[in-house]
C-alpha angles and dihedrals in degrees: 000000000000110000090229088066098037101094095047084052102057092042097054090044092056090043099048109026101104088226097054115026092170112151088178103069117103130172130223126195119232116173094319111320123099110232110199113209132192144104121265133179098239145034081230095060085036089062089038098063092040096060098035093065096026077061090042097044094041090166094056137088108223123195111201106218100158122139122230103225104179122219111237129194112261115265105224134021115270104224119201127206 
């Protein structure tokens, strides 16, 4: 895959793949090896996204970097007038 398309399409896989729907993973190139950033809500997720574009880029080396950011209950009531 030509370099120039890569990030877009990193970003629409993780947008639009049904098992993923991130909009906040980018990719950044370092000697060689893509390293894919963001935050995600679970180590699972975390380990989801690595392995789906390390399958969709083969001759690529991916270095999962993404950071597991946990979702937590509010911690007050939001009233509305």
């Amino acid at each position: 895959m030509n370099d120039v398309y890569l990030e877009s399409f990193v970003q629409r896989l993780c947008a639009e793949d049904d098992d993923i729907a991130e909009q906040g993973i980018t990719i950044v190139e370092r000697a060689g090896t893509l390293v894919v950033c963001g935050c995600v809500a679970s180590e699972e997720r975390r380990r989801l996204i690595g392995g789906r574009l390390a399958a969709e880029l083969p001759d690529r080396i991916v270095r999962n970097e993404l950071k597991v950011l946990p979702a937590r209950p509010p911690d007050q009531v939001e009233e509305l007038a």
